[in-house]
C-alpha positions as CSV (number, residue, x, y, z in Angstrom):
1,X,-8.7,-24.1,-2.0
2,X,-5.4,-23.6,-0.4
3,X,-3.7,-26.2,1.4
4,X,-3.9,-26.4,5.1
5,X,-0.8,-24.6,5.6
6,X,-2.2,-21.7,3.5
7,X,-5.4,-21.9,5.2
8,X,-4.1,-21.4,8.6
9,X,-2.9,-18.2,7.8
10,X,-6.2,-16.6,6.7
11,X,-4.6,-14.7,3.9
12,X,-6.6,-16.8,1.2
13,X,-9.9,-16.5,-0.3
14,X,-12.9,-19.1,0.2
15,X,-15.4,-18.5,-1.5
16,X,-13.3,-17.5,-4.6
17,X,-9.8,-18.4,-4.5
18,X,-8.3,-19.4,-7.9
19,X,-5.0,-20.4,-9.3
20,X,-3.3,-19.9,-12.8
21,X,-0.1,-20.8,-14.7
22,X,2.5,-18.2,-16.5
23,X,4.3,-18.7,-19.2
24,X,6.8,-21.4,-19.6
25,X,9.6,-18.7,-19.5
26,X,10.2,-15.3,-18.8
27,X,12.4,-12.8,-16.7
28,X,9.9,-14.0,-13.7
29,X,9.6,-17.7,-14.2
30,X,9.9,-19.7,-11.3
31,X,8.4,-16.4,-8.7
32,X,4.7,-17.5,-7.6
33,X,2.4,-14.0,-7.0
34,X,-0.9,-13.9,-5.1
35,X,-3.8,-11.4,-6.1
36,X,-5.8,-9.0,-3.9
37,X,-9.8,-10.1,-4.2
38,X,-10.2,-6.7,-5.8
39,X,-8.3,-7.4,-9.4
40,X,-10.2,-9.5,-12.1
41,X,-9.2,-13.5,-13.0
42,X,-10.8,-14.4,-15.9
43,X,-13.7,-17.0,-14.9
44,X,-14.2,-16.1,-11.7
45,X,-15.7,-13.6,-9.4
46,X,-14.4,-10.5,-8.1
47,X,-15.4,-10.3,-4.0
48,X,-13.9,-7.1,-3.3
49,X,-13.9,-8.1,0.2
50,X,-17.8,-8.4,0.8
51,X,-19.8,-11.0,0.4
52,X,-22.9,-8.7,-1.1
53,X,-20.0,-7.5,-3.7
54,X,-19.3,-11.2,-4.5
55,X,-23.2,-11.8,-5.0
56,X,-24.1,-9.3,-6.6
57,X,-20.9,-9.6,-9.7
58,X,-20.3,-11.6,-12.6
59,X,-17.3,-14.1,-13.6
60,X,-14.4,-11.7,-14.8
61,X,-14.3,-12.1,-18.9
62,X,-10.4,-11.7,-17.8
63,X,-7.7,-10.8,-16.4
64,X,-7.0,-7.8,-14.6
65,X,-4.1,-6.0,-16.5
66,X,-1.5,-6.3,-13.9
67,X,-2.5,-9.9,-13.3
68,X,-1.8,-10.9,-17.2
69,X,1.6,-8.7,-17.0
70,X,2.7,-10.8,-14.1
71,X,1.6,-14.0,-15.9
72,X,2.6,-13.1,-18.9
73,X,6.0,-12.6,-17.2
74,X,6.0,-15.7,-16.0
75,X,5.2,-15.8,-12.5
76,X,2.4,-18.1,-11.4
77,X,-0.8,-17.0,-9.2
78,X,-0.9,-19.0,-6.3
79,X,-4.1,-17.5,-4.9
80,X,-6.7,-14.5,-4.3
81,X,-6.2,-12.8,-1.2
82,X,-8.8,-11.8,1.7
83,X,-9.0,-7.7,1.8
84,X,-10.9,-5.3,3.8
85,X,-14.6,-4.7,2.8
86,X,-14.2,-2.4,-0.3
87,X,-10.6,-1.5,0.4
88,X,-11.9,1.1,2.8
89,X,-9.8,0.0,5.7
90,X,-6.2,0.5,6.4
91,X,-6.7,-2.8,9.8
92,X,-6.7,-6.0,8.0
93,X,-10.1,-6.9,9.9
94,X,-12.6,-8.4,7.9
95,X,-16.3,-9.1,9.3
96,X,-16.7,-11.3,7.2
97,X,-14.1,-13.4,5.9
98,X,-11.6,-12.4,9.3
99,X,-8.1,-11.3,9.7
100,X,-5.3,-12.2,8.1
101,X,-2.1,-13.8,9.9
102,X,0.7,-10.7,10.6
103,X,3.5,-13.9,10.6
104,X,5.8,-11.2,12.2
105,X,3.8,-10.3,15.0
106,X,0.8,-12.7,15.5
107,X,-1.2,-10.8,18.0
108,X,-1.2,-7.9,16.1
109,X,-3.3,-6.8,12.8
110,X,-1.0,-7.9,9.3
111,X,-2.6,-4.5,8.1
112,X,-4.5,-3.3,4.7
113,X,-6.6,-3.1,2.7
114,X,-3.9,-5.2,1.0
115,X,-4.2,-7.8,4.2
116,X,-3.9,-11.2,2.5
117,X,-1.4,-10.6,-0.2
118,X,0.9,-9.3,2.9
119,X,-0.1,-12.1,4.9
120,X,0.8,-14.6,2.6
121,X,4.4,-13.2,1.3
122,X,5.7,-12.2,4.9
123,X,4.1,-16.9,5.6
124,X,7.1,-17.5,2.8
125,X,3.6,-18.6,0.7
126,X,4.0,-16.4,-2.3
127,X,7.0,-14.5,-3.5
128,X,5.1,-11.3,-4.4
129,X,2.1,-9.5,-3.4
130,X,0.1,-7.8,-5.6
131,X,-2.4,-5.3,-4.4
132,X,-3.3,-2.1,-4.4
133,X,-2.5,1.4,-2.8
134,X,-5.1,3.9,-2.7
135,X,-4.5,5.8,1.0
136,X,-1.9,2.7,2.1
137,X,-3.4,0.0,1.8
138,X,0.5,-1.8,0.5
139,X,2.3,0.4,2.6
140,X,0.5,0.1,5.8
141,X,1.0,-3.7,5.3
142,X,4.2,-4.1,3.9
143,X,5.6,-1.7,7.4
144,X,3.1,-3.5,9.8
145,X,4.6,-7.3,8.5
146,X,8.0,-6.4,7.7
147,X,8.0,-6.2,3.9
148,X,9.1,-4.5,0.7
149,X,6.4,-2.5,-0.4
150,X,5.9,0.0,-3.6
151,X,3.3,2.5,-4.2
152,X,4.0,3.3,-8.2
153,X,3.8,7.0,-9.7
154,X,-0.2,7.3,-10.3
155,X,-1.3,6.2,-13.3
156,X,2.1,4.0,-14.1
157,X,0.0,0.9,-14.1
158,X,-3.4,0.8,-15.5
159,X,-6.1,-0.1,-13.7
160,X,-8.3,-2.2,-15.8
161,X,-10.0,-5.1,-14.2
162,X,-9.7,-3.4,-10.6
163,X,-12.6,-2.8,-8.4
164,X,-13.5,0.9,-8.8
165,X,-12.6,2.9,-5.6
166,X,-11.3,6.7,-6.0
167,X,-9.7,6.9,-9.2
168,X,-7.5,9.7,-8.8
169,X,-5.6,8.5,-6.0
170,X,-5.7,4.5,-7.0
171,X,-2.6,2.9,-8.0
172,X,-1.6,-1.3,-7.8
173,X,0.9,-1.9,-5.9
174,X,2.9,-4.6,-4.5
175,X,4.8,-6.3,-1.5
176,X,7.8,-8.8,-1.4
177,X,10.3,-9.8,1.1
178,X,13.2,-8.4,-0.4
179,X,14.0,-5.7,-2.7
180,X,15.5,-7.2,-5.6
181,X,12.2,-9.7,-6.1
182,X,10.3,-6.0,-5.6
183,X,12.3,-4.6,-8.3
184,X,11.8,-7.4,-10.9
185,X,8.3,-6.9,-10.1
186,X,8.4,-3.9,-11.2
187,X,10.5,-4.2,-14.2
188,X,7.9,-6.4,-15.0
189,X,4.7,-4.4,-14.3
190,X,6.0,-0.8,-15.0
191,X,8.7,-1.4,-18.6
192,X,12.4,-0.2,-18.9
193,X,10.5,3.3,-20.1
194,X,9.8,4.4,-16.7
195,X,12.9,4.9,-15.1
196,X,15.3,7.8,-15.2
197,X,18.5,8.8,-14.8
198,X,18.5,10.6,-11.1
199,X,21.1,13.2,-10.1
200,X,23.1,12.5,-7.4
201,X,21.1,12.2,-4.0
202,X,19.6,14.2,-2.1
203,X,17.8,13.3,0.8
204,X,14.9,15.6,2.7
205,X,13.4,14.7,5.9
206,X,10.1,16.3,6.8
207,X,9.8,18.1,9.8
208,X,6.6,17.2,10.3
209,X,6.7,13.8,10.4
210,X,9.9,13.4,12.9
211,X,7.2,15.5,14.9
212,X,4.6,13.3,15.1
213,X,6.7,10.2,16.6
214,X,6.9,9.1,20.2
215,X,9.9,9.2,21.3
216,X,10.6,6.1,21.8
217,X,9.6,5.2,18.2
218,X,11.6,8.0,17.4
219,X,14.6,6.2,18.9
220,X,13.3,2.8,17.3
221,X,13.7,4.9,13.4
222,X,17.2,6.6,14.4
223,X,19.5,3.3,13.1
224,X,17.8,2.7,10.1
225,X,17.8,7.0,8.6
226,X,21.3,6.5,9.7
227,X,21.8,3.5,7.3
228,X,19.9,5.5,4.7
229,X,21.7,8.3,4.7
230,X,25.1,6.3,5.2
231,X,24.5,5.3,1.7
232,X,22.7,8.0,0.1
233,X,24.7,11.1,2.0
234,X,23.4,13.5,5.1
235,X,19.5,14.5,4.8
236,X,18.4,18.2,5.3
237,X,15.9,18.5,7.4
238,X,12.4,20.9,5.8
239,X,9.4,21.9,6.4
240,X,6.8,21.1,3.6
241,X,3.5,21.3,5.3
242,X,3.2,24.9,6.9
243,X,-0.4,24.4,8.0
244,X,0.2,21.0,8.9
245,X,-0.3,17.8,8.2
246,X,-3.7,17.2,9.5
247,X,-4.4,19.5,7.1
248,X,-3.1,18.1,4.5
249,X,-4.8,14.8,5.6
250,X,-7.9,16.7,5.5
251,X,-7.5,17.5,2.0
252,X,-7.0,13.9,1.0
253,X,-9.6,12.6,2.9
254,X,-12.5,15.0,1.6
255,X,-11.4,14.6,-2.4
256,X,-11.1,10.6,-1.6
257,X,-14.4,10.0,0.0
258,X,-16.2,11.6,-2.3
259,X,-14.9,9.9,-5.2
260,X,-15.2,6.8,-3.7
261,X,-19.1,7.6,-3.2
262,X,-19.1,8.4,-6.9
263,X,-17.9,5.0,-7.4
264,X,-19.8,3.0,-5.4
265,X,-22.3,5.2,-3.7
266,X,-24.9,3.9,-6.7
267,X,-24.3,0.6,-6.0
268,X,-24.4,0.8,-2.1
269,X,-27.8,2.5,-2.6
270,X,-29.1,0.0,-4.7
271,X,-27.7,-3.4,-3.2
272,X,-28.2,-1.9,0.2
273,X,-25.0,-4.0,1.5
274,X,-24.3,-5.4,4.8
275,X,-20.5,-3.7,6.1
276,X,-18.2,-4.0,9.3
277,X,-17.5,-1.7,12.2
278,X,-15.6,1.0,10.5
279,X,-16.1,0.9,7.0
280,X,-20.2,1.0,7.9
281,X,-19.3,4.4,9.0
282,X,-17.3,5.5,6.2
283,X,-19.3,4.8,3.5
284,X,-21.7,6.5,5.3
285,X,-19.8,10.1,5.8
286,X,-18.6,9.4,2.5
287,X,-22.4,9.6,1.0
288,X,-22.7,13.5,2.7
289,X,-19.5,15.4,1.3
290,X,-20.5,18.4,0.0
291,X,-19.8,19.8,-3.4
292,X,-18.1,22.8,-1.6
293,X,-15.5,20.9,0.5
294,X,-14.7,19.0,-2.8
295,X,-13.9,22.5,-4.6
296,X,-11.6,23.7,-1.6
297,X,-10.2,20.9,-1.7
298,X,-9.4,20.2,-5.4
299,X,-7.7,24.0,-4.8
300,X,-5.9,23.1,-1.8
301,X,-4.8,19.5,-3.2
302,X,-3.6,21.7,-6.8
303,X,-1.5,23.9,-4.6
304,X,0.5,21.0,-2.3
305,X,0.9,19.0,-5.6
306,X,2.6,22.1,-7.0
307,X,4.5,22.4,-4.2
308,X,5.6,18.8,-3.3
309,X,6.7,18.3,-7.1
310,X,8.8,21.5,-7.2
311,X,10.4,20.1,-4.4
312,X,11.1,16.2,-5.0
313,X,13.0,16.6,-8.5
314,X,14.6,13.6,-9.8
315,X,17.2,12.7,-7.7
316,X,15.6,14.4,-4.6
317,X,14.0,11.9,-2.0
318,X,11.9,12.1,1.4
319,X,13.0,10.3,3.9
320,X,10.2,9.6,6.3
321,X,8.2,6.4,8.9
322,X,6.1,4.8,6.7
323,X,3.6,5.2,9.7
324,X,4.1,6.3,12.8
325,X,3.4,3.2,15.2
326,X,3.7,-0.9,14.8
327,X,0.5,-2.4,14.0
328,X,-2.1,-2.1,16.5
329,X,-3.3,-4.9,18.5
330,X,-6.3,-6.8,17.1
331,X,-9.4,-6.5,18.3
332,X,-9.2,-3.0,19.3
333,X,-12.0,-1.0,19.6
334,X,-12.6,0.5,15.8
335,X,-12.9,4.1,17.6
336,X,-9.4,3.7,19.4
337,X,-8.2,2.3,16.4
338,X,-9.3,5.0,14.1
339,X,-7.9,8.3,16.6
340,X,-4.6,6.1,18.1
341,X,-3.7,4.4,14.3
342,X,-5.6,5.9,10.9
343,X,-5.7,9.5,11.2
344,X,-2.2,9.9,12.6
345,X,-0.8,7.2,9.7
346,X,-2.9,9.6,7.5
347,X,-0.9,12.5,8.2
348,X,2.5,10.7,6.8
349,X,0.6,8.7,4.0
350,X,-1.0,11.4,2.2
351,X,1.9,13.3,1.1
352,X,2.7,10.6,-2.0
353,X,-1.7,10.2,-2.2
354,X,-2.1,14.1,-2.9
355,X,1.1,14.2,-5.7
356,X,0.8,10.9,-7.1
357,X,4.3,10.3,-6.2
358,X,5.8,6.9,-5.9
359,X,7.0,5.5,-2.5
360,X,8.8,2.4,-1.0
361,X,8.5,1.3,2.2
362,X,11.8,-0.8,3.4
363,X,11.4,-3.2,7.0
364,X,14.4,-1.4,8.4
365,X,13.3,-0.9,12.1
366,X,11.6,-2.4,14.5
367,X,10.2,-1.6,17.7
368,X,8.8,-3.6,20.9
369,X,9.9,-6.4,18.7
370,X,7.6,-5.8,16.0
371,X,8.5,-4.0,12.3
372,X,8.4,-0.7,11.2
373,X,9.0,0.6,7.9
374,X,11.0,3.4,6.9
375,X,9.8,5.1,3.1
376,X,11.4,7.0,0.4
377,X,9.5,9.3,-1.7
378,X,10.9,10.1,-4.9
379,X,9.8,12.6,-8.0
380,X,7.2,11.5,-10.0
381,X,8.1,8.5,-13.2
382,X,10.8,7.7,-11.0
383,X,9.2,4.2,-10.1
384,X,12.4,2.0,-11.3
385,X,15.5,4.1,-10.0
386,X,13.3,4.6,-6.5
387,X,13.2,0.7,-6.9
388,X,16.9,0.5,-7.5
389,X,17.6,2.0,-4.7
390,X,15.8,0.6,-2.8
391,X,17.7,-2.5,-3.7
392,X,21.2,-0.9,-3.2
393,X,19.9,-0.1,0.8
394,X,18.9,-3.7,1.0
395,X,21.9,-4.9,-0.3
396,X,24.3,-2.6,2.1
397,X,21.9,-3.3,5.3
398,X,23.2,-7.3,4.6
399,X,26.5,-6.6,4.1
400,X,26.8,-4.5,7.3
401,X,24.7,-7.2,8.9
402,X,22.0,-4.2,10.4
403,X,19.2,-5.6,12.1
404,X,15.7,-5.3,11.1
């Protein structure tokens, strides 16, 4: 169990929290790293945020691939991390095993699915947060709690001892509080081979999203593109959804939902689990998509993933919110929640989902007192030059002292 300190936060595991040592040395010795309860640790039990999940699974024979990579860098696992039932929730609102501390605004939700690992690097508990990213579940968190957080190019980091969930979207991810432990992290998890050299900058800033914002939130976001584009040069604004967003949303969500039923739907029917407010619900719309909607979508998603990676070429970036509000209160209504928070966050966190893109999320704003993250999205096997930039704005925002 974690110590009292740990526990107070809510960010650890009860029923199946475990530790483990790295190597003696190693380019991340002397970084702790905790791990979402949906990747394997050998000898224990993978919860996957439900306690029928938990019941109902064997001890891991071992370690989940990105776990070993970060132990065998060196780091040392400080803990499993509470998640949302399934990863099917972007809150941070377990039934079960409850929510998460948001250290940077305790009223509100910390965010997830990734909920715990956030939790615990924004208390100072761990120094990076490994979880992962399948419609947000790191970025949501990392901009609701202030932190670094990276969504990798899909398929960068394989998934082997992860939970199943929708495999064409899935990638692990991680959170930190600052950019240069987020980048060693990745050096780390993703090799010297997947960077590239980028052109020189060029920065795009949807129309779309800049739509969507309040403005007031609007307002909140102005200072920190400004820092962006101080260092990176002037952003064009583009249009790159012509329909829409929500369509594009719409797209994601149809092609995720029924991949996740393909998942788990055989084991939901069988084990006949027990789930929140919320997630109840979308497991259960998940279990009615029809083979049709999946083939319009699969055409739709073929055609924006053309179109998205024509557009961000190496040395291209999107400039966008992360999401479009501060985390939500807790305790809302899951009905507000889902209208007022999910499907507008949706609309901005599908564009990387449908391409397979990579994206950071930087704590460069904040509004009402409370964070809000500002992304990049860059081509895709750009993972360790989005990273390194990343780094570079980090670096410039302390330099010129820039709140947030």
């Amino acid at each position: 169990m974690p110590p009292a300190e740990a526990q107070a936060t809510g960010a650890f595991c009860r029923p199946n929290n475990v530790t483990a040592t790295g190597a003696t040395d190693g380019p991340l010795a002397g970084l702790s790293f905790v791990a979402k309860d949906m990747f394997d640790i050998a000898g224990s039990v993978t919860g996957n945020g439900n306690p029928d999940w938990l019941r109902t699974h064997e001890p891991a024979p071992r370690h989940a691939w990105a776990v070993a990579r970060l132990l065998d860098a060196g780091a040392e696992l400080v803990g499993r991390t509470v998640c949302d039932e399934l990863c099917y929730s972007l809150t941070g609102e377990n039934t079960y095993y409850g929510a998460p501390l948001n250290p940077a605004a305790p009223d509100r939700v910390s965010g997830g699915s990734s909920s715990g690992s956030a939790s615990a690097v924004a208390a100072g508990l761990a120094d990076i947060g490994l979880g992962s990213d399948c419609g947000g579940s790191i970025r949501v968190p990392a901009s609701y709690c202030g932190l670094f957080g990276f969504r990798p190019s899909h398929g960068a980091i394989p998934l082997d001892g992860c939970a199943p969930f929708a495999p064409s979207f899935d990638s692990v991810g991680w959170m930190a509080r600052d950019a240069s432990t987020l980048l060693r992290a990745g050096e780390a998890l993703l090799g010297a081979a997947s960077g590239q050299e980028l052109a020189p900058p060029r920065l795009l800033k949807p129309r779309e999203a800049l739509e969507a914002l309040a403005p007031d939130v609007a307002g909140a976001l102005e200072p920190a593109f400004h820092l962006v584009e101080e260092l990176l040069g002037p952003a064009e604004t583009i249009e790159i959804a012509p329909e829409g967003l929500s369509a594009w949303s719409a797209t994601f969500r149809t092609l995720q939902a029924a991949e996740i039923w393909s998942s788990l739907g055989g084991w939901i029917e069988d084990t006949q689990p027990r789930f929140g407010p919320g997630v109840e619900e979308r497991f259960r719309l998940a279990g009615t998509v029809e083979q049709e909607a999946v083939a319009t979508a699969t055409i739709e998603r073929a055609r924006i993933v053309d179109a998205l990676r024509r557009l961000i070429v190496p040395g291209t970036f999107l400039v966008l919110p992360t999401v479009p509000r501060i985390a939500p209160l807790k305790g809302l209504p899951v009905a507000e929640v889902e209208v007022a928070y999910r499907h507008l966050a949706m609309n901005l966190l599908c564009i990387a989902g449908l391409a397979g893109l990579p994206q950071v999320s930087l704590p460069l704003a904040r509004h009402e007192g409370c964070p809000l993250g500002v992304s990049l999205v860059g081509a895709a096997g750009s993972d360790l030059s989005l990273l390194g930039i990343a780094q570079r704005i980090d670096r410039h925002r302390h330099v010129e002292n820039v709140p947030g």
